[in-house]
N, C-alpha and C positions, 0 to 999 in steps of 0.2 A: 586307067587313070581318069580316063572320061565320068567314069561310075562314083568317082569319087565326087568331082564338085557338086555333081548332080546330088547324095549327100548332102554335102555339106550346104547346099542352098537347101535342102527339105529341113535340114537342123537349124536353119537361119529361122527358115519361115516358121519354124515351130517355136522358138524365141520368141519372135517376133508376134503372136499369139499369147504366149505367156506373159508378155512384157502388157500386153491390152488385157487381162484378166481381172485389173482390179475395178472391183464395183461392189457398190454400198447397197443393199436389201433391207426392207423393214415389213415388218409383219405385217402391218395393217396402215392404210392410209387414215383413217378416222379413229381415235379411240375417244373414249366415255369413259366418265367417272365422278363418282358422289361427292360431292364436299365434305371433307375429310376422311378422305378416306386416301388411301395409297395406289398409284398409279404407276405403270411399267411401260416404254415407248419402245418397243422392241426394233433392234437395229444391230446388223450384222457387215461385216464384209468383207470380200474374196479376195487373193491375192498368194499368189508364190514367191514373192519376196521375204526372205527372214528379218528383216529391215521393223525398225521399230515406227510406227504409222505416227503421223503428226492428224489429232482428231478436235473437230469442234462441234461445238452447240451451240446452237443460237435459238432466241426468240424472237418471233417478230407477229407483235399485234397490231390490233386495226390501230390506223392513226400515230400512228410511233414507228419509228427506225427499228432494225432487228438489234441484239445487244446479245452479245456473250456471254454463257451462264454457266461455262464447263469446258475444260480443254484439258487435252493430253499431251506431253509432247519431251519425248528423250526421258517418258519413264516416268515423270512427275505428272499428278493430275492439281491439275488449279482451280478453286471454284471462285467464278468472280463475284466480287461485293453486288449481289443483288438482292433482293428478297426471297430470290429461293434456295441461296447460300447455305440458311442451317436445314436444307430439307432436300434436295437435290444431290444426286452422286450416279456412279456407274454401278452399274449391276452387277459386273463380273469383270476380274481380270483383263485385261485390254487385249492382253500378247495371245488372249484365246479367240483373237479374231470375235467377239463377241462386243459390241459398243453400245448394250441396250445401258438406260438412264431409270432409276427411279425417282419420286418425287412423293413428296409423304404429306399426310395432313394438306391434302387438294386446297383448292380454294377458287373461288369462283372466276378472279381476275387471272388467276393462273393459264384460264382458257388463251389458246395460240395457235401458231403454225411451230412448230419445233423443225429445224433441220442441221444434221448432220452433214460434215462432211471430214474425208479421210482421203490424207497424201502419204506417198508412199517415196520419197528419194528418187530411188532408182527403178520406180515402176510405173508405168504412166495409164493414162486410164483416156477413154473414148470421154466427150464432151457432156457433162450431166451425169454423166457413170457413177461417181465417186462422191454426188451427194443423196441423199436421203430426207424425205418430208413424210412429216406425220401431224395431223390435224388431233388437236387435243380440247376437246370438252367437257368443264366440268358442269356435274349437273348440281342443281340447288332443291332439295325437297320444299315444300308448300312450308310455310310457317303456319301455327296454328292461327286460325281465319277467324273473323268477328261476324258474329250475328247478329242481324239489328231488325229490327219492326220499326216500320213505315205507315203511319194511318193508326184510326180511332178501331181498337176491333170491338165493334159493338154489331148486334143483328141485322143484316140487311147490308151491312160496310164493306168497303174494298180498303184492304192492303196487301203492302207487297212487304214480302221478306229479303234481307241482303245479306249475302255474304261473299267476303274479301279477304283475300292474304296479301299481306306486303312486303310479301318475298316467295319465287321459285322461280326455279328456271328449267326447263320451259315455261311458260305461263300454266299454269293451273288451270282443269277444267273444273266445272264445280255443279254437285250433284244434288238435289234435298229429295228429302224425304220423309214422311213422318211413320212416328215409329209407337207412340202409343198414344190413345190406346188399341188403333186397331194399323198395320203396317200400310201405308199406300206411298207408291212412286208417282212422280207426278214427269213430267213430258212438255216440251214445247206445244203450243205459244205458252203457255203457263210460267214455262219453266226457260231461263235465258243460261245456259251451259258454260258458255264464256263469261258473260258478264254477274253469275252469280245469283241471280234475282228470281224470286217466286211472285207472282200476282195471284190472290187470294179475291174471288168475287163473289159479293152477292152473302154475306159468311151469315153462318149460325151456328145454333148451340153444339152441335154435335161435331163443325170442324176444332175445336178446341184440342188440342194434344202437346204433343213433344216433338218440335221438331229438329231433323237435324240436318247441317250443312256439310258435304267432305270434298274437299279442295284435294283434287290429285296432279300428280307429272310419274315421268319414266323416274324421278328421282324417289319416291314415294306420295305420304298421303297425311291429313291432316283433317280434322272435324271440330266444329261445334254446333254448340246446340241451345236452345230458346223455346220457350213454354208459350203457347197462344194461349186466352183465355178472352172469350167469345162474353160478350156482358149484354146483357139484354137493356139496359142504360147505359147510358156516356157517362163516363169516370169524370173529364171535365166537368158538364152540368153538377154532379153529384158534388165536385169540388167548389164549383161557382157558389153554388148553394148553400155548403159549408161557410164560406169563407163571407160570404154577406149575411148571413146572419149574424155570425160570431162579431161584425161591428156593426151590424142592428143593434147585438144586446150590448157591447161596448157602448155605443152612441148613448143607448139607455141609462147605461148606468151613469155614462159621466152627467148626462142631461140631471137626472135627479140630486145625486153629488152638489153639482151648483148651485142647484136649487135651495137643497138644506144648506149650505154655507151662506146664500145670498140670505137666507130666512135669520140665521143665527146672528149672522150679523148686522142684518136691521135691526134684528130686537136689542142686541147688544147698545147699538146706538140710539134707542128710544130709551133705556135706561138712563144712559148718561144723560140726555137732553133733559130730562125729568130731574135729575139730580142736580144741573145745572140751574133748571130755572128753581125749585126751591133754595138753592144756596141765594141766588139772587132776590128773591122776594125777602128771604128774615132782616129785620131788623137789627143792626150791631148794638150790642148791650151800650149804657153810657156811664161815666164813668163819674160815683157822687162828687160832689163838691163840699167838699169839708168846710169851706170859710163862708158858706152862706148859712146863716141864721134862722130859723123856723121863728115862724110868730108867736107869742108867749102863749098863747092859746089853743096852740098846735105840737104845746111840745112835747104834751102827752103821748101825740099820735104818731111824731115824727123816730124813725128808729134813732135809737143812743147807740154811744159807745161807755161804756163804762172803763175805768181804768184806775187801777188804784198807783199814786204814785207815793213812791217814799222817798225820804231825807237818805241822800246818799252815805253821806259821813257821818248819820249817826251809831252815837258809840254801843256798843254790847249791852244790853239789857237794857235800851230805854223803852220808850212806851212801844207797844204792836202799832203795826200801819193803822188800824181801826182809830186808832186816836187820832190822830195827826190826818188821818189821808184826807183828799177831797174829791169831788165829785166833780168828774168833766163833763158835759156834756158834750154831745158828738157836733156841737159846734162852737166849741170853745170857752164857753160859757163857764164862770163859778157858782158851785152853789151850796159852798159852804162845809163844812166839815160833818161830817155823820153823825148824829147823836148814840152817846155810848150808855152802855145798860149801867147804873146805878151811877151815873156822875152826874156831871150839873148841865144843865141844856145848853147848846149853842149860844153863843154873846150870853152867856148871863157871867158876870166877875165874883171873885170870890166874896167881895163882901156882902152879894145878894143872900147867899147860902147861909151866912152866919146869921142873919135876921138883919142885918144891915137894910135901909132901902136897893131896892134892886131898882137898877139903871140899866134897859137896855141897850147894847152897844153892838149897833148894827154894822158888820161889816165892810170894807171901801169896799162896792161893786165893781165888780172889771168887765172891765167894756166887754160889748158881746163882739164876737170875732178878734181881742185883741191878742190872741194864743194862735200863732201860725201851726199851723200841720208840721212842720219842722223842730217846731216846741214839744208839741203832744209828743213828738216820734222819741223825740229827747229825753220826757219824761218815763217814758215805757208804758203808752197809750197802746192797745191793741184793738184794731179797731174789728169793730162786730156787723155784723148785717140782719138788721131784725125786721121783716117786713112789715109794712103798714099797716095801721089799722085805722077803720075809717070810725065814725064819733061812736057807732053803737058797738062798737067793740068788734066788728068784725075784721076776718083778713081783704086786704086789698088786692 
């Protein structure tokens, strides 16, 4: 009977063993992994309870509270609203004691502490047993890096080369070298590993080549690359030179330009002034005066107007104007009717013709001026313009 309790407490104590059995295992405290690429937190654990385990995940990064990203619990698994919701899950069936996580398409901020833990009802577990940590870093490869030249590369000159990525994680170390035409690695103090930079001293014709930069990390590697060309003059100067000449000969041109325009238009304006002052010196023509009389002595020499006037209302076949008309002169003057071919002379009457005594009968004279310009125009005087002539017959 004795042998019995004794029993039954080693059955106790072995319970009681069994009941402290559960605890949480993970493969590795640190894991690594590329940006974008798929990552696995391996996490398992023990327990002789058939009892279905109540399981969580959490994250917790710098600077922030941890936050639940995954749980198990009576069969159902949940994923909470986070950002890694459509890319986070369990690896494997739960019930197979198995609670590893994947996460897909990494990402940099992804980087955490991830931990695990799992309750069991009716099994209890020693203090810390039953959680599980895993350190999760994503890595970032180098972006491809920019090359740039610093300084004048002309014979005799110092520059330095730079190249930079603005992104990876780790930091990027960063390597140059030139490659053609002939391959040389270059080395501190020259060469700055961290900070990316080549110093070039003292340069000539022959460092000229192709160089290149390559920016590496554990995540991979990136390069570029830049062409030195070693000048035996400064490209500035060459430029300076350029560009003051090209408004020397501007300057040139416009200087001349103005010149011929200031020229064309002086002369322009000494035309006119010439053309002006001859308008100003002629004399305006004057304009004759019809009711002034020439001296009888002058009236040869004075221009006429001739003008034959006829009887308006004479009838159909009387005499031609030659009969009747008279003679104006171009100041008003009568002087009688024109003598006609085969008839009887001026004033002489018909009874002179027949052998009668002849009596001359002289005309009434009309006054000189007494025919206004109004009269003549009435008559159908057209007045004429016959230039002078002075006594010996010539023109005036």
């Amino acid at each position: 009977m004795g042998a019995l309790p004794r029993s039954a407490l080693a059955l106790a104590a072995l319970l009681g063993v069994s009941s402290a059995v559960l605890e949480v295992h993970v493969g590795m405290g640190s894991v690594f992994s590329v940006e974008g690429q798929q990552v696995v937190l391996p996490a398992w654990y023990t327990s002789h309870s058939q009892r279905k385990p109540y399981v969580t995940w959490l994250l917790d990064k710098e600077h922030a509270d941890p936050f639940q990203i995954l749980t198990y619990l009576d069969g159902v698994v949940k994923v909470e609203e986070t950002e890694l919701k459509p890319r986070v899950g369990f690896l494997y069936p739960v019930l197979s004691h198995n609670i590893s996580v994947f996460i897909n398409a990494t990402r940099e901020h992804d980087s955490g502490q991830y931990m695990c833990t799992v309750n069991v009802v009716d099994e209890a577990s020693s203090m810390g047993k039953n959680i599980g940590v895993i350190n999760l870093t994503v890595l970032v490869p180098p972006a491809t890096p920019s090359c740039q030249l610093h300084g004048e590369p002309t014979v005799g000159a110092n520059v330095t080369l730079s190249c930079s990525s603005r992104k990876g994680k780790p930091s990027p170390v960063y390597q140059w070298q030139r490659t053609a035409p002939t391959l040389q690695v270059f080395f501190p103090p020259a060469q700055d590993w961290h900070r990316g930079t080549l110093k070039l001293t003292n340069l000539s014709l022959d460092m000229s080549g192709l160089y290149v930069c390559a920016a590496e990390n554990q995540a991979g590697s990136a390069e570029c690359r830049i062409v030195l060309e070693v000048h035996s003059t400064s490209t500035k100067a060459v430029i300076a030179g350029a560009v003051l000449g090209s408004l020397g000969a501007l300057a040139t041109v416009v200087f001349f330009a103005r010149r011929v325009v200031g020229y064309r238009r002086k002369k322009r304006d000494g035309q006119e002034e010439a053309a002006n002052e001859i308008k100003e010196d002629a004399v305006a023509p004057k304009t004759p005066s019809w009711a002034r009389r020439p001296a009888p002595d002058t009236l040869s020499k004075a221009s006429t107007l001739s003008s034959i006037a006829g009887r308006r209302d004479r009838p159909y076949g009387a005499n031609p104007p030659s009969d009747t008309a008279s003679i104006l002169t171009a100041t008003g003057s009568y002087r009688g009717p024109p003598a006609r071919a085969g008839g009887r002379p001026p004033g002489l009457s018909p009874h002179a013709l027949n052998g009668a005594p002849q009596h001359r009968q002289d005309p009434t004279p009309i006054p000189s001026g007494s025919l206004p310009t109004s009269s003549l125009t009435r008559a159908g005087a057209v007045p004429v313009m016959v230039p002078a002539q002075s006594r010996a017959g010539s023109l005036v």
